[in-house]
C-alpha positions as CSV (number, residue, x, y, z in Angstrom):
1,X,5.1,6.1,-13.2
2,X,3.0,8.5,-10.6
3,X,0.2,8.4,-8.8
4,X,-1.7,11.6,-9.8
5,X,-4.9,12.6,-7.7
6,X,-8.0,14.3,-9.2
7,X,-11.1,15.9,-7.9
8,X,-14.3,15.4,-9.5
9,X,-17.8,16.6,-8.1
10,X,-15.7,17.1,-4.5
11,X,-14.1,13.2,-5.0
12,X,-10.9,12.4,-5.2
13,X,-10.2,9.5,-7.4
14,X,-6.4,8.1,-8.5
15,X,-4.4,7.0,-11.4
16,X,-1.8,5.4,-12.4
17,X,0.0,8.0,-15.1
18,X,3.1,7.4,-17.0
19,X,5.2,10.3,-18.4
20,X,7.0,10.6,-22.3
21,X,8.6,12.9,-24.0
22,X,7.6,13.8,-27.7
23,X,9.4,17.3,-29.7
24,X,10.3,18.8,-25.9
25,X,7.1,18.3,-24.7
26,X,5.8,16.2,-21.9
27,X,3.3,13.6,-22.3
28,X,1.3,12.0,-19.9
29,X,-0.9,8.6,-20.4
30,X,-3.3,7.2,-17.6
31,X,-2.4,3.6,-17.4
32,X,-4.4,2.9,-14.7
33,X,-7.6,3.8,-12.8
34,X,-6.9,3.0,-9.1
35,X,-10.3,3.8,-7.7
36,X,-11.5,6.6,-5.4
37,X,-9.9,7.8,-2.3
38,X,-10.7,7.6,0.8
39,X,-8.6,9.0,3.5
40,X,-9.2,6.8,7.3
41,X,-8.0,9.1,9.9
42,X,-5.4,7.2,11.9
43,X,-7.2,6.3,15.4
44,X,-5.3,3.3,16.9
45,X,-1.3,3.6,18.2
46,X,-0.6,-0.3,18.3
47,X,2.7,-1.0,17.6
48,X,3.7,-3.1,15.3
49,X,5.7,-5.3,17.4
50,X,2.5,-5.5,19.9
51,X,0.6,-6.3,16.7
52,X,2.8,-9.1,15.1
53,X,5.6,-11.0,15.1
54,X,7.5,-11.3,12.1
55,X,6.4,-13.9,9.9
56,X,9.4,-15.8,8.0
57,X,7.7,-15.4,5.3
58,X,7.8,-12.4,2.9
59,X,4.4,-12.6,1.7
60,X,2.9,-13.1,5.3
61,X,5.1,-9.7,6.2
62,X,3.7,-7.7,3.9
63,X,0.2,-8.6,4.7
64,X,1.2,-8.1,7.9
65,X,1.9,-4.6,7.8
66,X,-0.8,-4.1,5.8
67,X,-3.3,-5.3,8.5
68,X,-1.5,-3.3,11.2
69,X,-1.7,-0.2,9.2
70,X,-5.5,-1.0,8.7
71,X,-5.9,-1.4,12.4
72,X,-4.3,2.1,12.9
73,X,-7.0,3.5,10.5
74,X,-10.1,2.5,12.2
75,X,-10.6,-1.0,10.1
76,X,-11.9,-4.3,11.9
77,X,-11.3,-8.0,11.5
78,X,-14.7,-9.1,9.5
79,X,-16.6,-11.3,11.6
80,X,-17.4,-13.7,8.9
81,X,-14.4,-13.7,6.8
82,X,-11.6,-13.6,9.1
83,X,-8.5,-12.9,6.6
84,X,-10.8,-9.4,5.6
85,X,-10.6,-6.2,7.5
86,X,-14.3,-3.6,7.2
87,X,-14.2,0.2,7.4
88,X,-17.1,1.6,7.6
89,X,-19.3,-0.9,9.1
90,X,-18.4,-3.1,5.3
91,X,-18.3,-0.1,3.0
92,X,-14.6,-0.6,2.6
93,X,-13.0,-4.2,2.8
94,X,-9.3,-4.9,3.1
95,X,-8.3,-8.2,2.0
96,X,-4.1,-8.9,3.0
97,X,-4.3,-12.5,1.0
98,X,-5.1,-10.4,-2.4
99,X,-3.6,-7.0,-1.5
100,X,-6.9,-5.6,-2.7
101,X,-8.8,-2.9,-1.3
102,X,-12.6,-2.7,-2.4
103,X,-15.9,-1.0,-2.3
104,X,-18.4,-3.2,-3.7
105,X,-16.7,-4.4,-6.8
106,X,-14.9,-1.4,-7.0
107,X,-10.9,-1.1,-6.4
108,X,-10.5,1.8,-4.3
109,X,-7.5,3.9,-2.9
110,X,-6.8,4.8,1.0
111,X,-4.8,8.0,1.6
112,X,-2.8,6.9,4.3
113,X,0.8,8.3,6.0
114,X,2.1,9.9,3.0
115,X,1.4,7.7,0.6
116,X,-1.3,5.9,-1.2
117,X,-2.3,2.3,-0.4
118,X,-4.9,0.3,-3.3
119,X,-3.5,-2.7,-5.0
120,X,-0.7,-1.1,-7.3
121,X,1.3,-0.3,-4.6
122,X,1.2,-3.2,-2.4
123,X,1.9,-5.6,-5.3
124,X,4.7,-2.6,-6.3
125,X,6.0,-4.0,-2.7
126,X,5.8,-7.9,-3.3
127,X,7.2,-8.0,-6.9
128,X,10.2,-5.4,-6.2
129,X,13.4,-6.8,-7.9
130,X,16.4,-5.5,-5.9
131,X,18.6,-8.1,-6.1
132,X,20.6,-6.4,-8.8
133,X,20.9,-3.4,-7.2
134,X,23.9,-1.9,-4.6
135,X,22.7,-2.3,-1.2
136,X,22.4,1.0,0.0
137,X,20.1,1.7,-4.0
138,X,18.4,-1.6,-3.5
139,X,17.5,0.1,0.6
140,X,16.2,2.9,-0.9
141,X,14.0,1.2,-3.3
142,X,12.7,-1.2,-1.0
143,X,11.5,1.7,1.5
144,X,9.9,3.8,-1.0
145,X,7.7,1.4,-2.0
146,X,6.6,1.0,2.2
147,X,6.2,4.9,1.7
148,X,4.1,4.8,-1.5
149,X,1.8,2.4,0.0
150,X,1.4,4.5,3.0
151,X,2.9,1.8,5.3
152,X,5.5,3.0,8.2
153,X,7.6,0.3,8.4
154,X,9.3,0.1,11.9
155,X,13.5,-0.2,12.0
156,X,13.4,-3.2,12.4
157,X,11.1,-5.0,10.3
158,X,12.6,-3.2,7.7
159,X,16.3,-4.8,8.5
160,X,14.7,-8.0,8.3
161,X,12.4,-7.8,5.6
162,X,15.3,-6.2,3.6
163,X,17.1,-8.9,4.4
164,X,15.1,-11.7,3.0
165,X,14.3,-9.6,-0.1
166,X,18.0,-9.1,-0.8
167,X,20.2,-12.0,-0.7
């Protein structure tokens, strides 16, 4: 499965779309809808290890990278709801505990790095099976998920993370 982008009326919206073959030919099915795009220009050079330590927990990393890269993009902690992160003075809400990204009620997709970050690909990144993989296959998974969701992971955080994914 593929993200595939398409404009409509100057928006860019996303889908999840799975391909098949039928007599030769190529089929493709939306399975999907991941929302509109919105691409935050990056605007912030925290590091991550300025940002956060490592949490031991796998969950609590992930969210953690997500909220760093969010920070990079221009979004704020909300004032309210702590855990949330606003673009666009609340247009856009990120929320690290759900992996969601919303607009109103409305799942949306943020262009970010080269990848795509909504709620597909960060749960892509928590339920990743790897374990039955070879190491260096199971390595290469693990980071192109990070690089699907749009989410740079640093060296390091990558060794570790891989580490507690893999055993």
């Amino acid at each position: 499965m593929f993200i595939r982008v398409k404009k409509i009326k100057g928006h860019s919206y996303a889908y999840l779309v799975e391909n098949s073959w039928n007599n030769k030919k190529a089929r493709q099915k939306v399975k999907q809808y991941l929302g509109r795009i919105y691409e935050p220009e990056k605007v912030n050079t925290v590091s991550f290890e300025e940002f956060y330590k490592l949490p031991k927990d796998y969950k609590k990393t992930v969210s953690a990278l997500m909220e760093w890269v969010l920070l990079q993009h221009g979004f704020v902690k909300d004032q309210l709801v702590q855990k949330k992160w606003i673009y666009q003075h609340g247009k856009i809400v990120g929320d690290p505990d759900t992996f969601k990204i919303t607009s109103g009620k409305n799942n949306v997709t943020l262009k970010i790095n080269e990848g795509y970050m909504n709620e597909y690909t960060l749960k892509e990144i928590m339920n990743i099976d790897i374990k039955k993989q070879e190491q260096h296959e199971a390595g290469t998974m693990l980071a192109k998920a990070f690089i699907s969701a749009g989410i740079p992971i640093p060296h390091e955080a990558f060794i570790e993370i891989f580490q507690k994914v893999y055993k």
